[in-house]
C-alpha positions as CSV (number, residue, x, y, z in Angstrom):
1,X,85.9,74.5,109.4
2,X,85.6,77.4,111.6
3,X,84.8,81.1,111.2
4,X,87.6,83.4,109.3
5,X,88.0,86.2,112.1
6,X,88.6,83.6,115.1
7,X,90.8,80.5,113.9
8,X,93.7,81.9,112.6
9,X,96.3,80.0,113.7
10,X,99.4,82.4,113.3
11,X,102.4,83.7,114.9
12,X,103.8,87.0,115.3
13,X,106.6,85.2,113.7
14,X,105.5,83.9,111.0
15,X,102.1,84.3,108.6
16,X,102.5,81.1,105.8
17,X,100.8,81.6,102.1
18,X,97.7,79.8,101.5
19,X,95.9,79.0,98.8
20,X,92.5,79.6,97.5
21,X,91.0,76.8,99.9
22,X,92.5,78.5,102.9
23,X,89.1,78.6,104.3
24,X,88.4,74.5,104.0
25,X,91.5,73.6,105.1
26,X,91.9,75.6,108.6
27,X,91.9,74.0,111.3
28,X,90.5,75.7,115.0
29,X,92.8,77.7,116.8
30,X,94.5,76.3,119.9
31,X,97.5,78.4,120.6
32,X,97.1,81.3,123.0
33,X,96.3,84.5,121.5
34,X,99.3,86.5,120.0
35,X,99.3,89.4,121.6
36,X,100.3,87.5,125.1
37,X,103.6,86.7,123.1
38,X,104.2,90.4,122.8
39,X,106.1,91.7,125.4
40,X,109.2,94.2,124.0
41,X,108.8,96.6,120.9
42,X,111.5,94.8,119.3
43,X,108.9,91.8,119.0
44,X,106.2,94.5,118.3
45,X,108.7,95.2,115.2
46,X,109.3,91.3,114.6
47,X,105.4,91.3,114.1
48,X,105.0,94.0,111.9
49,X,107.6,92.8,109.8
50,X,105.3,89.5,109.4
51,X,102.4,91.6,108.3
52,X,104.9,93.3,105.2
53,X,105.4,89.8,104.6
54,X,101.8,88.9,104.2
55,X,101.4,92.1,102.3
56,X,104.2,90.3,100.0
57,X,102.4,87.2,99.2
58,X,101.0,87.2,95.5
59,X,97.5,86.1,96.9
60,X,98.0,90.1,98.4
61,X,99.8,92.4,97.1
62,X,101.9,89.9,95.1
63,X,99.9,89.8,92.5
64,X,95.9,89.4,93.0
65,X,95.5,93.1,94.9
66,X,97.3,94.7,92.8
67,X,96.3,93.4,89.1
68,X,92.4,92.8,90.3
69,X,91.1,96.8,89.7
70,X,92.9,96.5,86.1
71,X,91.9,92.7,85.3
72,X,88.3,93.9,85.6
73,X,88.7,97.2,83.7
74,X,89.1,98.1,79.6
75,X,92.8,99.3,80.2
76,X,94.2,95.7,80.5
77,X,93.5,91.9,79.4
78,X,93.8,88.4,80.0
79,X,96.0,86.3,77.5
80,X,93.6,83.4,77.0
81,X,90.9,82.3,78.4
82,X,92.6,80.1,80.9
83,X,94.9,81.8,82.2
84,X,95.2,82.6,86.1
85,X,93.8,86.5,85.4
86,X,91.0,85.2,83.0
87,X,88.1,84.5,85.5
88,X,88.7,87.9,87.1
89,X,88.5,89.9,83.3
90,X,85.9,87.8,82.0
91,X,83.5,88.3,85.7
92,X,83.3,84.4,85.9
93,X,83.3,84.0,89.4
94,X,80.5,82.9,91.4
95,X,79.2,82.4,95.0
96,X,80.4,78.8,94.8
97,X,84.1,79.2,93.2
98,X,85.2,82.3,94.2
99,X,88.6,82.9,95.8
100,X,88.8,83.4,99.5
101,X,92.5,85.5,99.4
102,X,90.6,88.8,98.6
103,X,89.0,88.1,102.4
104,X,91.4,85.8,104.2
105,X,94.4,87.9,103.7
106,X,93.2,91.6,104.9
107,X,91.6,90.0,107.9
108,X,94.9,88.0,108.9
109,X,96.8,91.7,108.4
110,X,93.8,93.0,110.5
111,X,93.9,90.4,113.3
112,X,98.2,91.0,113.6
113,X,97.9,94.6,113.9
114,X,94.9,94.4,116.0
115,X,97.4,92.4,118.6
116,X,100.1,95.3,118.0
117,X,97.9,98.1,118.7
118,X,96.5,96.3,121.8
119,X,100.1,95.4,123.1
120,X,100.6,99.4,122.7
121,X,97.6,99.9,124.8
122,X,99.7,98.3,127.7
123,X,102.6,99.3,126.8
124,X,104.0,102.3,128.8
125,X,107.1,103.5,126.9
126,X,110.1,105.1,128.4
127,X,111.0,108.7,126.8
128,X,114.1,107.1,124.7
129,X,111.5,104.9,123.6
130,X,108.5,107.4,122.4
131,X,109.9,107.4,118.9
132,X,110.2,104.3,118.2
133,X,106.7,103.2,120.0
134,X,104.6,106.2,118.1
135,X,106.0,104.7,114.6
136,X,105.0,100.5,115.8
137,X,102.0,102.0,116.7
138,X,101.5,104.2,113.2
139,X,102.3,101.8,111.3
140,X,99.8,99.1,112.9
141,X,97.5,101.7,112.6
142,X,97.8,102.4,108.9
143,X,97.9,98.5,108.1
144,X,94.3,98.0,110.1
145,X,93.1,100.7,107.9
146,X,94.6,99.6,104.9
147,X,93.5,96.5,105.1
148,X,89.5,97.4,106.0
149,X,89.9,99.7,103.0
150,X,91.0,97.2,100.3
151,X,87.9,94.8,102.1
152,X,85.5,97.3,101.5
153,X,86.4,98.4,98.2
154,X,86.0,94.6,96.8
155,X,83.0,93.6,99.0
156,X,81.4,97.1,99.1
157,X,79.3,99.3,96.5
158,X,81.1,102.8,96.1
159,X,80.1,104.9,99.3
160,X,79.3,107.2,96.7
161,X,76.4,105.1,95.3
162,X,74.2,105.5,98.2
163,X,76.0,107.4,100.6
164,X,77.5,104.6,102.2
165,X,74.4,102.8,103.5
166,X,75.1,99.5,101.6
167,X,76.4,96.7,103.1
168,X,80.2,96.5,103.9
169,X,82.4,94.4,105.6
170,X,82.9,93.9,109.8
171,X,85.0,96.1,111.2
172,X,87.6,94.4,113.5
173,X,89.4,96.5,115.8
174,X,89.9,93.7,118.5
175,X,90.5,90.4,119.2
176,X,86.8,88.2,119.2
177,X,85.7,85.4,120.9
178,X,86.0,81.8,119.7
179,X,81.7,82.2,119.4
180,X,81.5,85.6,117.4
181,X,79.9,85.4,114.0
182,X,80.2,89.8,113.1
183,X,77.3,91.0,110.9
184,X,78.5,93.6,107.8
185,X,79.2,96.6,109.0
186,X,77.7,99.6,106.1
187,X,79.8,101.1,103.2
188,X,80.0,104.4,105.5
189,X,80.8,102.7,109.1
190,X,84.3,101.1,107.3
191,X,85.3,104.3,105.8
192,X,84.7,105.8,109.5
193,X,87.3,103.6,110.9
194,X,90.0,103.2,108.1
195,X,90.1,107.3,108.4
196,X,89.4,107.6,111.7
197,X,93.0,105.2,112.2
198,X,94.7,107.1,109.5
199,X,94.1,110.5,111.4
200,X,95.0,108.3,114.4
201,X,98.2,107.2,112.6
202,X,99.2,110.5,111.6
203,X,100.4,112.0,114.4
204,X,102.9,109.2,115.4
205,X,104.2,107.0,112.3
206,X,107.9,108.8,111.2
207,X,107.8,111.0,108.7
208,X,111.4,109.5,107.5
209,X,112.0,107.5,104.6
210,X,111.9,103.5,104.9
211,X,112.1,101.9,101.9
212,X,109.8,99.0,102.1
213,X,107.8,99.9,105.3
214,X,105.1,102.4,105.7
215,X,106.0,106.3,106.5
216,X,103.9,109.7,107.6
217,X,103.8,110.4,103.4
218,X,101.8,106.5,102.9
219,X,99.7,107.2,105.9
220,X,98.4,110.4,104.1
221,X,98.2,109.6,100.6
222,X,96.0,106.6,102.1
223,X,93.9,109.0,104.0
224,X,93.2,111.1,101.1
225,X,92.5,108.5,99.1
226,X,89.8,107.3,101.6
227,X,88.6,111.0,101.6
228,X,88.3,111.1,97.6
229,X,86.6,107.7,97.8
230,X,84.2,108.7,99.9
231,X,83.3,111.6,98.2
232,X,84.8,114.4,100.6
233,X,86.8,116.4,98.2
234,X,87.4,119.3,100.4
235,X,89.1,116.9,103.0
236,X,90.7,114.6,100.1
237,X,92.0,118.4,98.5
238,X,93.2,119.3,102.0
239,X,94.8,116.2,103.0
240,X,97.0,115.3,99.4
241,X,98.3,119.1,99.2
242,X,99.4,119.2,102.4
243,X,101.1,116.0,101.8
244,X,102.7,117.7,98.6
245,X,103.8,120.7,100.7
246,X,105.1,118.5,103.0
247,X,107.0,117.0,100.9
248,X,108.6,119.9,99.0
249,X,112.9,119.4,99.9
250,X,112.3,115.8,100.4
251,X,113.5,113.1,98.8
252,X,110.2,112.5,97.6
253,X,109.0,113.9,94.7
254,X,108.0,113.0,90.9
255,X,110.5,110.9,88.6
256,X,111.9,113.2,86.0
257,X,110.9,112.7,82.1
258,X,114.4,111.5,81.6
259,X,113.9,109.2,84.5
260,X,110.9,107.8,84.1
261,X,111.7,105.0,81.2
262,X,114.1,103.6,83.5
263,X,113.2,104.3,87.2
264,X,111.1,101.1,86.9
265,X,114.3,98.9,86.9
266,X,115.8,100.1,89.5
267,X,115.4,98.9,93.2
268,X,113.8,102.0,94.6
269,X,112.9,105.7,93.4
270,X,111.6,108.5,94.6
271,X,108.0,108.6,93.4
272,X,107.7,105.5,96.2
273,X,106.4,106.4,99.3
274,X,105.7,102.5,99.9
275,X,107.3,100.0,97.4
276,X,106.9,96.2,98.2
277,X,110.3,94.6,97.9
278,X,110.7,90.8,96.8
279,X,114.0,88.4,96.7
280,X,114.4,85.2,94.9
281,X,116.1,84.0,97.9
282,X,113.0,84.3,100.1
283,X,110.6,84.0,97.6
284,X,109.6,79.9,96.2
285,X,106.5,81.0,94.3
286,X,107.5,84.0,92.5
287,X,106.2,82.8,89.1
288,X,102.6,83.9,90.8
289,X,103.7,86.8,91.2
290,X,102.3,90.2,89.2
291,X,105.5,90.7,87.1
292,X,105.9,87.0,86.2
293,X,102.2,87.1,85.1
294,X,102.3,90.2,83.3
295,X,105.8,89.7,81.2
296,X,105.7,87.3,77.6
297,X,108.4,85.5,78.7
298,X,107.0,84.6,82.2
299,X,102.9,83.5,82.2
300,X,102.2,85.7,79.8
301,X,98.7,86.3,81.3
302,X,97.6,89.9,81.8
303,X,98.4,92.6,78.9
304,X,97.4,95.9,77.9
305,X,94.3,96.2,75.7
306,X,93.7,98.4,72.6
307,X,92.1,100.7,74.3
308,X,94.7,101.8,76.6
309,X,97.0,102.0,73.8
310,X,94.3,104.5,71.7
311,X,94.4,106.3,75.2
312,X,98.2,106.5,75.7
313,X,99.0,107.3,72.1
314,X,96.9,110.4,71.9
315,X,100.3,112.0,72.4
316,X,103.0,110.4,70.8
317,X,106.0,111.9,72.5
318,X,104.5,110.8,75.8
319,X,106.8,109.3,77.9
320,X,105.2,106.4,79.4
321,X,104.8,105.1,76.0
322,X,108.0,103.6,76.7
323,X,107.5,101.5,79.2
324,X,105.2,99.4,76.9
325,X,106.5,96.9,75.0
326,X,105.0,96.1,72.0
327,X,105.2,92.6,71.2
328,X,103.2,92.0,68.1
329,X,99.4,92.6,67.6
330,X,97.2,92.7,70.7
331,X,100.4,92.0,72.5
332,X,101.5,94.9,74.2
333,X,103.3,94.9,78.2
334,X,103.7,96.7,81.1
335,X,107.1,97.1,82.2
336,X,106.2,99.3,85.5
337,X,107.3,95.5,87.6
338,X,110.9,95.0,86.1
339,X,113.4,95.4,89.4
340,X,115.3,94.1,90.0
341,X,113.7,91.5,86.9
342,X,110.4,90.2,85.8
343,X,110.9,87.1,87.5
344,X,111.0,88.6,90.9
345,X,110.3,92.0,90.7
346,X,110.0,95.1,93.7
347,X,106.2,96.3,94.0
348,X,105.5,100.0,94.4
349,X,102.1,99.9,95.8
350,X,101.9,104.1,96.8
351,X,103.2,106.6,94.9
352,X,103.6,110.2,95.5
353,X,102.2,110.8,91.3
354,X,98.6,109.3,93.1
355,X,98.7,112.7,95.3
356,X,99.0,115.1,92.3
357,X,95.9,113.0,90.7
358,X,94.2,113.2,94.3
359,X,94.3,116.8,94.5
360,X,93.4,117.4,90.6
361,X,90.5,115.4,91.0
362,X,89.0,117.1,94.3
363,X,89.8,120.5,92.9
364,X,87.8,120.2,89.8
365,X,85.0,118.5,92.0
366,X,85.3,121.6,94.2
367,X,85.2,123.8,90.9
368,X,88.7,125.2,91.5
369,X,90.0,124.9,88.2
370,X,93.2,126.7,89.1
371,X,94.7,124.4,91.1
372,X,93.0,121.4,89.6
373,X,95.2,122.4,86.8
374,X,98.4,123.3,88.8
375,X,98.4,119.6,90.7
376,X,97.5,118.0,87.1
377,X,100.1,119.6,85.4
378,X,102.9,118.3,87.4
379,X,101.7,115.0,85.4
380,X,101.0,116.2,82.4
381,X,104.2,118.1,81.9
382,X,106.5,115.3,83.2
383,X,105.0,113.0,80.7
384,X,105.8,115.7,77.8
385,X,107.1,119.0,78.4
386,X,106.2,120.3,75.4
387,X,102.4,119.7,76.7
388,X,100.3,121.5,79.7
389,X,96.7,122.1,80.6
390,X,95.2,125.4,81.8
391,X,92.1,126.0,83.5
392,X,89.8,125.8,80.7
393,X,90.9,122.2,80.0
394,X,89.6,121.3,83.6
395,X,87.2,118.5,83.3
396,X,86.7,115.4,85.6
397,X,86.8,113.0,82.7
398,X,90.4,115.5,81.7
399,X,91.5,114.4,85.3
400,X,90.1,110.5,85.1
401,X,91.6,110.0,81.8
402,X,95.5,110.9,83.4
403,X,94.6,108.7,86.0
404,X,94.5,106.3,83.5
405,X,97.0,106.9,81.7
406,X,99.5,107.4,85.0
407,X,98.1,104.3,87.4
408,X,97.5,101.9,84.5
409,X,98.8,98.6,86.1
410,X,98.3,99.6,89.9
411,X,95.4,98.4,90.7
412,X,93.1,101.5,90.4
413,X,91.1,101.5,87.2
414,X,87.9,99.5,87.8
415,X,87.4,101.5,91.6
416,X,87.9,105.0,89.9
417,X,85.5,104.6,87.1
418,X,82.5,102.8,89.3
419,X,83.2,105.9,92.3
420,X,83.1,108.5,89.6
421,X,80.0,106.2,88.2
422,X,81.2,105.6,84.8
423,X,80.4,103.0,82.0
424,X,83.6,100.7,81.4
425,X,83.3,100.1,78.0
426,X,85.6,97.6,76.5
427,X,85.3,98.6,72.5
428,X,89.0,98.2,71.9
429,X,89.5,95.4,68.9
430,X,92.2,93.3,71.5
431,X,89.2,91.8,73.4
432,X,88.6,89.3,71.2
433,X,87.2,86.5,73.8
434,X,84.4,84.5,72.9
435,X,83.6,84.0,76.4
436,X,82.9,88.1,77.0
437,X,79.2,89.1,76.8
438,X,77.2,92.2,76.5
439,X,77.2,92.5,80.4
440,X,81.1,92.1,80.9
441,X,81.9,94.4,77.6
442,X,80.1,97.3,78.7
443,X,79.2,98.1,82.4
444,X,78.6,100.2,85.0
445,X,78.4,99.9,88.5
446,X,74.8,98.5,88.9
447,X,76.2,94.7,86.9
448,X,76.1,93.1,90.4
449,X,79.6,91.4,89.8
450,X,81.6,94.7,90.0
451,X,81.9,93.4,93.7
452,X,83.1,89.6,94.7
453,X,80.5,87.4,96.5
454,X,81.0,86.7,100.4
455,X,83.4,83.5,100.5
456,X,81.3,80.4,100.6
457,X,83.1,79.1,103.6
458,X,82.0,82.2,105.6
459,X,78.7,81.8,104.6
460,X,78.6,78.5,106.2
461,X,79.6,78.9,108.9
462,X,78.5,82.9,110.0
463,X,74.6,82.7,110.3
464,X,74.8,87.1,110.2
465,X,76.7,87.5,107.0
466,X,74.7,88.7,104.1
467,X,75.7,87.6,101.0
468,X,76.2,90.6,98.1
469,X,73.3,90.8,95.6
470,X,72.8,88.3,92.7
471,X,75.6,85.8,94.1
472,X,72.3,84.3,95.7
473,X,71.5,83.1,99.5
């Protein structure tokens, strides 16, 4: 077994699924390195295509990404105790058993875009070319940042714990040596690359809409993200109104009230600055994926939880009310992943409803109730437009709640609450598993397992990698 960064065997081709054991079962590298197959942008494009398609896999955005920050929250449950989501709600993981994917799969994306951006290093494009080049280049950029960012968020305390100074995750921005074993990098020295690549990837990815690769509009809803996360809220303010002016006479903007029970069945919309598209015909495991797991009539594994619903139905006439279905007691679904259908459904991963929050957020942090309540209006009024806040309702637990209520599903509950250091407190009468204690029912973000332990097999085998607190040596 050999160490994660530096025995990938891959393709810019081709990037297979693997399963939880990727780490025991791979084998040491003895093709030459990838980049030396890159030699024309059209295989520069070939390759970023095979990073979407590791983006695709349900051990990535699939499924495990993208339910994990909900699993591990109050707004959504497992189905049973042994279900495929239960070990992730019910914190059972340990240093021994724990998955590898939430490691493995960023660091493949990493490595592959880490070969792009260093074949555009060499590359000298011709001036019919610039276009073309800038956006390969972008978009490499913005998946190495991306992908460091969803590492650090699972592996590393909230920056704004400590400021940063916890332990991260390596920062890779090149191809290693078969003998490097990378010590963690600090909360604050990932952040500093992820938004050091976005502003990097600013200024050349296209600003045209692509459904189901990245754009300018991604780039920057990812950079303000990173911003809010790391507690600049004058930068993450800056960056996610900008991207709203930007993208006034677009075809980007909110779904309409009328539109929003249905705009989840259909192929694309125009909340999606990045949507994940899926086929059965290239697909063989789509019963992992999220919208197989989270439907009745697929796995049945993940629902919503009683205290979403008390959330939710604080307004009856509010419109995403309708895209739960309520089955029958503590039985209640998400129908957000329903295109084309539950069995293989399209994955909108960033949304332009996530910059509105962004910028609601950072205002009221930066006391600007005003516009806090101008950008959190847009979602409050599109959910009912008999309803709107003013600048007297302006509270960051006003804003968090929305988020709640607006995100539920995409992956962002667990991260906003420990960031904004809050107690997730799972009260509702739906968590009924005898296998939840007094630790997992309410916490905050000092229980030790709000972060995943260090895989085992790259602990073995990386004599500089520090294993995250209580997980043990």
């Amino acid at each position: 077994m050999k160490h994660i960064f530096l025995f990938l065997t891959v393709t810019v081709f081709l990037f297979p699924g693997c399963g939880n054991d990727w780490l025991d079962e791979m084998v040491p590298q003895t093709s030459a390195e990838t980049e030396k197959s890159l030699t024309t942008l059209t295989e520069a494009e070939y390759a970023l295509n095979g990073i979407y398609d590791l983006y695709r896999e349900y051990q990535y955005y699939g499924a495990r990404f993208t339910y994990y920050g909900d699993a591990k929250s109050e707004d959504m449950q497992t189905r049973g105790d042994s279900k495929r989501v239960a070990k992730y709600y019910l914190f059972l993981f340990n240093a021994v058993d724990a998955p590898s994917n939430f490691w493995s799969f960023p660091y493949k994306a990493i490595r592959n875009a880490n070969n792009i951006i260093s074949f555009t290093d060499k590359y000298t494009a011709t001036d019919s070319e610039k276009t073309k080049f800038n956006n390969i280049r972008g978009q490499a950029l913005t998946m190495r940042a991306m992908s460091h960012f969803d590492l650090v968020k699972i592996y590393g305390m909230p920056y704004t714990k400590d400021n940063g100074a916890s332990p991260g995750v390596p920062v890779v921005t090149e191809s290693l040596s078969n003998d490097a074993k990378p010590a963690r990098n600090t909360v604050a020295e990932v952040y500093a690359q992820v938004i050091k690549d976005l502003e990097d990837a600013s200024g050349l990815i296209s600003k045209a809409r692509n459904d189901g690769q990245l754009n300018w509009f991604a780039t920057r809803l990812l950079l303000a993200r990173a911003y809010l996360y790391r507690g600049d809220n004058a930068k993450a303010y800056e960056v996610s109104a900008d991207l709203l002016k930007q993208a006034e006479g677009t075809s980007f903007k909110l779904f309409t009230n009328a539109e929003y029970p249905k705009a989840w069945s259909q192929q694309t919309g125009s909340e999606y600055f990045y949507v994940i598209y899926n086929s059965a015909d290239e697909i063989s495991d789509a019963n992992e994926f999220i919208s197989y797991l989270m439907h009745r009539s697929g796995y049945d594994d993940l629902s919503i939880s009683s205290d979403y619903l008390s959330l939710i139905d604080e307004d009856e006439d509010d419109v995403r009310r309708k895209i739960i279905e309520r089955y029958a007691t503590n039985r209640s679904y998400l129908q957000k992943y329903a295109a084309p259908d539950y069995k293989v459904s399209n994955i909108p991963i960033l949304r332009i409803s996530e910059a509105y929050l962004i910028a609601a957020e950072a205002a009221v942090k930066l006391n600007d109730r005003e516009n806090a309540a101008g950008y959190l209006n847009a979602i409050v009024s599109r959910a009912n437009p008999e309803k709107s806040v003013t600048a007297d309702d302006m509270t960051l637990e006003r804003v968090l709640n929305e988020r709640r209520k607006e995100l539920v599903g995409e992956g962002h509950r667990l991260f906003d609450a420990m960031r904004n250091n809050q107690t997730i407190e799972r009260k509702g009468a739906s968590h009924t598993s005898a296998l939840l204690t007094a630790e997992t029912r309410t916490f905050n973000r000092d229980f030790y397992k709000i972060l995943m332990p260090i895989p085992r097999g790259e602990m073995t085998v990386n004599p500089n990698m520090v294993q995250n607190p209580g997980y043990g040596n």
